[in-house]
N, C-alpha and C positions, 0 to 999 in steps of 0.2 A: 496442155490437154484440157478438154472441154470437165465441165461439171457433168456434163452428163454422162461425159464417156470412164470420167473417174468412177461417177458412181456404178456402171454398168460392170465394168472392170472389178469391182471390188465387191459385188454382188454375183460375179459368175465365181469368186475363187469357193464358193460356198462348195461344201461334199458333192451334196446332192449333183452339183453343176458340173463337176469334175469330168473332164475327158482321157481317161487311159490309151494307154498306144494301142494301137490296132491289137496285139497278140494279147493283151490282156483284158481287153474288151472280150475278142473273140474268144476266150479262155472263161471267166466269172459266166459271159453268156452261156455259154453251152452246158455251164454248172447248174445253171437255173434253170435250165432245158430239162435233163436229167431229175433235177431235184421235184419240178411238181407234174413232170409226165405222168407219173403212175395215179397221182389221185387225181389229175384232171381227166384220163380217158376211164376211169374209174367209173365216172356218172353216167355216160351215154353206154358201158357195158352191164349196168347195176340197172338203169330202168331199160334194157333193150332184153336182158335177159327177165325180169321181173314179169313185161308183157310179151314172153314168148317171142320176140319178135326175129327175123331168119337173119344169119349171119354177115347177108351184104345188105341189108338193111341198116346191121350196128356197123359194120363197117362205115357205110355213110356217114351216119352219127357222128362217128370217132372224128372223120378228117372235117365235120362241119364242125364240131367244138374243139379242135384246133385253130381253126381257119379264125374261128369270133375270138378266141381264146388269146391268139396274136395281136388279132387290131386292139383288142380291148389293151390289152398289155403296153403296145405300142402308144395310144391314146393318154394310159393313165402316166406314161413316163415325160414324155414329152410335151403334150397338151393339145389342144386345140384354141387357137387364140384365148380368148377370156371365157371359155364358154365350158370347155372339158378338160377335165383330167387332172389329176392333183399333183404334176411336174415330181413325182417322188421315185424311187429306186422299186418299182410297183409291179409285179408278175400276177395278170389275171389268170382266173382259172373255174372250170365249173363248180359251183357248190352245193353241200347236199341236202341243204337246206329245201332246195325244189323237188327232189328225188318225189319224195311220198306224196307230195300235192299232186304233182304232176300226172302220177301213176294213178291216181283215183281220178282226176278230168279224162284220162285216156279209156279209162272200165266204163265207166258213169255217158262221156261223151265222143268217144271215137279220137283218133290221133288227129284229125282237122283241126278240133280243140284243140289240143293239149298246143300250139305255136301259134294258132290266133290268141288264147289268153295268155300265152306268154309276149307274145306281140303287146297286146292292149296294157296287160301287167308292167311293159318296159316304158311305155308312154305314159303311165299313170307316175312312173319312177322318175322318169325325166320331169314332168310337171310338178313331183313334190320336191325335189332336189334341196332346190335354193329354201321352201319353208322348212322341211324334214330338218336345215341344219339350224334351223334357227329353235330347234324343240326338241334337242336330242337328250336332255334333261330328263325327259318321260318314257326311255328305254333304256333304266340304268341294268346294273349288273344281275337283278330280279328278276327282269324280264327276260333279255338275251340267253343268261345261262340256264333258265328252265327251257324254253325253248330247245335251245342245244342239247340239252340232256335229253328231250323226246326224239329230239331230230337219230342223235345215235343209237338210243334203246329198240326204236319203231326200224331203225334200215338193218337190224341184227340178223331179221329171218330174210333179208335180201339177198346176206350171205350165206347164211342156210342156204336156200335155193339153189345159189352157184356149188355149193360143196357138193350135196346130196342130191340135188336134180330137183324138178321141181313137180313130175309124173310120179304120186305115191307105187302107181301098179308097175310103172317101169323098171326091168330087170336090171338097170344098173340104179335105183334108188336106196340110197343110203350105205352103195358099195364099199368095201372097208380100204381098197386100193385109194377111193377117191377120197375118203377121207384121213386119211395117211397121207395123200400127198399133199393135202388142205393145212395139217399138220405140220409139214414138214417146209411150208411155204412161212407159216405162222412162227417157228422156234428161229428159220431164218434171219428171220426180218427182224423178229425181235434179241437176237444176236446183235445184227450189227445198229441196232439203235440205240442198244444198251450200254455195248460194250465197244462200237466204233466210235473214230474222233472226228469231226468234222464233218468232211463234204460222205466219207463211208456212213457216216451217224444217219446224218440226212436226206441219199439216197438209198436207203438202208430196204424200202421196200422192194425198190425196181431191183437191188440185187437180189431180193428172195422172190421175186417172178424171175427171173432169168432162172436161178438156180431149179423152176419148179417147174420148167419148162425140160431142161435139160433132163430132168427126172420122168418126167410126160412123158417124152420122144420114146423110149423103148416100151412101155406101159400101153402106147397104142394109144395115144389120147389127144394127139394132135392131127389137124386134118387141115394141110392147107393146102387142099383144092381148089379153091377157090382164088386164091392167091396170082396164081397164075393167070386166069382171067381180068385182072384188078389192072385199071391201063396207071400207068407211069404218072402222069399228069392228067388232071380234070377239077373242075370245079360242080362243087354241090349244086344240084338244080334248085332253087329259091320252092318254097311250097311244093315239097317231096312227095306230102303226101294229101296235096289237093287243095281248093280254096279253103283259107281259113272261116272256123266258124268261133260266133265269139257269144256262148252262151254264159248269162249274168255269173251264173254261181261259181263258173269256172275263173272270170276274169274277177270278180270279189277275191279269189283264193288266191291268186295269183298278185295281184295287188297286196295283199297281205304278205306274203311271202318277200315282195321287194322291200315291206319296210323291215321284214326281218334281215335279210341281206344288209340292208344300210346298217343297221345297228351294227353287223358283224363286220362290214366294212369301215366302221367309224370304230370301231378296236383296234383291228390294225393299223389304220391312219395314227394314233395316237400307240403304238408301239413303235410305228418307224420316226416318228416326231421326233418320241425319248432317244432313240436308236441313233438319228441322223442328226440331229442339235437344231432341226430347222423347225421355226416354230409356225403351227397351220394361223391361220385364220378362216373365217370362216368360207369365205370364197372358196378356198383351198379345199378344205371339207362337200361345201356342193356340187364344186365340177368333179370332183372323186366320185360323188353318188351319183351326179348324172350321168358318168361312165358308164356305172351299174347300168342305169335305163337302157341306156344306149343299146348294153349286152342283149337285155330282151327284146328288144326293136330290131337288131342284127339277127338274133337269134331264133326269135319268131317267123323272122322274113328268108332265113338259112338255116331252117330245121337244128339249130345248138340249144343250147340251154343258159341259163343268168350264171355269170362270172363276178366274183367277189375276190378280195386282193387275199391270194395262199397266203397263209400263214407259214406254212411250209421256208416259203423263199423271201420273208422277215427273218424269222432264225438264222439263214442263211447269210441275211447280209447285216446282220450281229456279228456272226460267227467270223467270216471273211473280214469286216471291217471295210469292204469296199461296199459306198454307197452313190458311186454312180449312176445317175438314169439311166445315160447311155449305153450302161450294160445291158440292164433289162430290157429296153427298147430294141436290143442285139436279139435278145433271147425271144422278143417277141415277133423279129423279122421270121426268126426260124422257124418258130407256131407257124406261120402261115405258112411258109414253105412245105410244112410237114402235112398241113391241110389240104394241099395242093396236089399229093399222092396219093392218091387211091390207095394203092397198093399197100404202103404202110398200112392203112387204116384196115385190108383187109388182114394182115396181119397179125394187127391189135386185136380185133373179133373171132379170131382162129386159136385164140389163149383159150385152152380148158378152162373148167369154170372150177374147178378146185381150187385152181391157181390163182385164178383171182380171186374167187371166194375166201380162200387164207388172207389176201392181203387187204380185202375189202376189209374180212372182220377187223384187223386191229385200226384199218382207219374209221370204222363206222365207232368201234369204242372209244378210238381218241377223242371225237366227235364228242362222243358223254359224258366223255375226263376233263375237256375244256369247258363243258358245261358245271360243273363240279366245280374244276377251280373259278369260273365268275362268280360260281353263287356262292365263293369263299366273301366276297367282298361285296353282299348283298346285305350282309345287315340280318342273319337270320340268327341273332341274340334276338332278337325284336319277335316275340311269337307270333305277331298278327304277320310278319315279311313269313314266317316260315309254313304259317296256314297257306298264304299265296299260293308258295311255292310246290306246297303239298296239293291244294285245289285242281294248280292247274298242269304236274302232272300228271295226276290221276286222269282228268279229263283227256290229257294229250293219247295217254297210252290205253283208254278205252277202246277208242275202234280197233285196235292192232288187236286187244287180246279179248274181244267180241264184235268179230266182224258181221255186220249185217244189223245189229242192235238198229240202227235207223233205217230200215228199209221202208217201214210204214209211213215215215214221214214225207210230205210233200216230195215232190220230185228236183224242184228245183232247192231243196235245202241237203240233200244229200251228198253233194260234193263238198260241200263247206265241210256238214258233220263229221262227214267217215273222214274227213282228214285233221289225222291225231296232231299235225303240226299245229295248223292253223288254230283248233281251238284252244292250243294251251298257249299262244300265241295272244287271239285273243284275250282267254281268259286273264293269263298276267297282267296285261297291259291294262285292261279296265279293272282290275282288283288293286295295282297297284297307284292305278291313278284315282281310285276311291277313298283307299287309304292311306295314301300317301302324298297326295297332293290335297288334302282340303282338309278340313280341322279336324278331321281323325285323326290325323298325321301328330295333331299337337295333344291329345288324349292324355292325361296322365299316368293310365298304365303303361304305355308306348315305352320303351325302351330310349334312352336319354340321345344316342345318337343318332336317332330318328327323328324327336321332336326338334332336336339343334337344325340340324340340316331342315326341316321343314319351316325354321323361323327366320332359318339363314335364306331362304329360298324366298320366301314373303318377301324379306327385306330389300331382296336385290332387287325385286319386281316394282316394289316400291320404288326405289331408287333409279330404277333404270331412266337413261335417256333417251327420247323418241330416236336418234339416231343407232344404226346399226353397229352391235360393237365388230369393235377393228380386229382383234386375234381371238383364237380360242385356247385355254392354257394347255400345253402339252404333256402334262403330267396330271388330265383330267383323269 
């Protein structure tokens, strides 16, 4: 046997490369199917209902961010020559990190916006890829999880919204039926995530939509008329809703928004690392980000939104210990098929909005518990990291809970402003690279694990060599 074929051989026996037999393939797949269903049609029902928009409208939505939701999934598993995909056990999915930008380009500049700057936003993703991984240093745990913690605070009255209605004068607003069964979607869900094991733990939401649904039916709250109408198979028509338009301040926000993705995508890459024993390098790392891009280039040009790798279905493939691609590249074949029905997707948009409003809430809070636990490991012994983090987000949750506060300001600065993501986004990021990358870092009141790391960080720079390093450590 050749050298090369030994070496080929003994680099496919790796987890990740693992082939199961058909029935256990198609078995872990359709576990991963179930497990991040619920929060990936989550986004297109959370901003479809936030801007009013009519029910085969989200319907479309739903089967478009399936449809990207599969390729992406399929991409990140398998790869695309040297160029995409980080070859890992990887299930894409929409994330809600876009929700609230999104929803202010859509007020501020009409829905042509909102998929030309997610378009421009996925091209700006793609071109920073390969540098983003070589600087991932300057979005540690500081930045990301304040972020996160705005991102779930600010989408909390989204689910307001779906509970209660979003018409104050409207005779079913803040009905006690709808929110009873908002309730009872909520004690569900948090049931079997508490207190299930496993694959019940981690689909634990889609059981308390089923259950919330079965409780609808007599309640009068279901209406699937439209269903009926909804053909079997079709494909999303490319710019649903007209030439993209790509006004600066939307496509700045949106650009912003993809390096917040990468961050949250370069967490998971280094959870499944620890998880699967396979250690990234940095290649590895930028074809995973340029997935990302890819998602809002797809997405923009198929009306979806930007996909980052669930966390949801890492846990999962902890829990199972099976870490084949092939699975999830199974699971991602089926995205697209499920994208490919109409019907389903009118289905999806035909759920009461209690019902998902119950389940949104606990995912919009998880959202700000993950945010939580990163900023456990931000270093906020250090009271300059915990001003940061306090700065910015006070800033993030300004526009939510004084809307309008920038209306006097130029025109073209008010999509940036009123979005609470972005500037606590911003803010982190250049507060922490003020003082945390330059000799404030080394300060003498500074907290001791602050100036170490900021000496250790000189050092490397110092020492580093013009050549590109070869791995990234997996237990960063």
């Amino acid at each position: 046997m050749s050298t090369d074929l030994m070496t080929h051989s003994a680099a496919a026996t790796h987890r990740v490369d693992e082939r199961l037999s058909p029935g256990a393939t198609a078995t872990f797949g359709v576990q991963h199917l179930l497990i991040m269903y619920a929060g990936s049609v989550a986004v297109p029902l959370a901003f479809g209902a936030a801007l009013g928009l009519d029910q085969a409208t989200i319907a479309m939505l739903i089967n478009a961010d399936l449809l990207i939701a599969g390729i992406i999934t399929v991409v990140q598993s398998l790869g695309v020559r040297s160029v995409l995909g980080a070859r890992l056990p990887i299930i894409g999915g929409a994330t809600f990190v876009q929700v609230a930008p999104l929803i202010a380009i859509a007020h501020e500049h009409g829905l042509p916006a909102v998929w030309g700057c997610m378009l421009a936003g996925g091209l700006i993703g793609m071109a920073l890829a390969y540098p983003f991984a070589r600087i991932i240093r300057y979005f540690p745990p500081l930045v990301t999880g304040t972020v996160l913690v705005v991102v779930g605070v600010s989408l909390v009255s989204v689910a307001g919204g779906l509970i209660v209605g979003s018409v104050r004068t409207a005779p079913t607003y803040g009905d006690m039926g709808r929110i009873g069964l908002a309730a009872l979607v909520l004690v569900v869900a948090l049931a079997f995530v508490t207190l299930g094991r496993g694959f019940w733990s981690q689909a634990g939401l889609l059981v308390a939509i089923a259950a919330g649904v079965l409780v609808a039916w007599p309640m009068g709250l279901l209406d699937f008329g439209r269903v009926g109408g909804a053909h079997w198979f079709g494909v999303v028509r490319p710019f649903h809703f007209g030439a993209p338009t790509f006004p600066i301040a939307g496509v700045i926000s949106c650009g912003i928004v993809m390096t917040v993705i990468f961050a949250e995508t370069l967490a998971s890459l280094m959870a499944l690392s620890e998880i699967t024993g396979k250690r990234l390098t940095r290649g590895d790392i930028a074809r995973a980000l340029a997935a990302d891009g890819l998602s809002g280039v797809l997405g923009g040009i198929m009306n979806s939104f930007y996909d980052t790798v669930f966390n949801q279905n890492v846990g999962a493939v902890r829990t199972t210990r099976v870490h084949s691609r092939y699975v999830t590249a199974l699971a991602g074949v089926l995205l697209v098929v499920l994208g490919l029905i109409p019907k389903m997707g009118a289905v999806v948009a035909a759920l009461p909005g209690p019902v998902i409003g119950g389940a949104a809430l606990m995912l919009f809070g998880t959202i700000a518990v993950v945010g939580i636990q990163t900023l456990r490991r931000a270093g906020l012994a250090d009271s300059t990291n915990a001003t940061i983090v306090a700065v910015s987000v006070g800033l993030g949750l300004l526009p939510k809970f004084s809307p309008g506060m920038f209306d006097r300001f130029p025109s073209w600065s008010t999509t940036i402003l009123s979005d609470g993501v972005v500037l606590a986004a911003v803010s982190a990021f250049v507060l922490n690279l003020v003082f945390n990358h330059t000799w404030l870092a080394l300060a003498p009141h500074r907290d001791e694990s602050v100036r170490l790391a900021a000496a250790n960080a000189d050092a490397e720079e110092a020492h580093a060599a013009p050549a590109p390093v070869a791995s990234f450590p997996a237990h960063a």
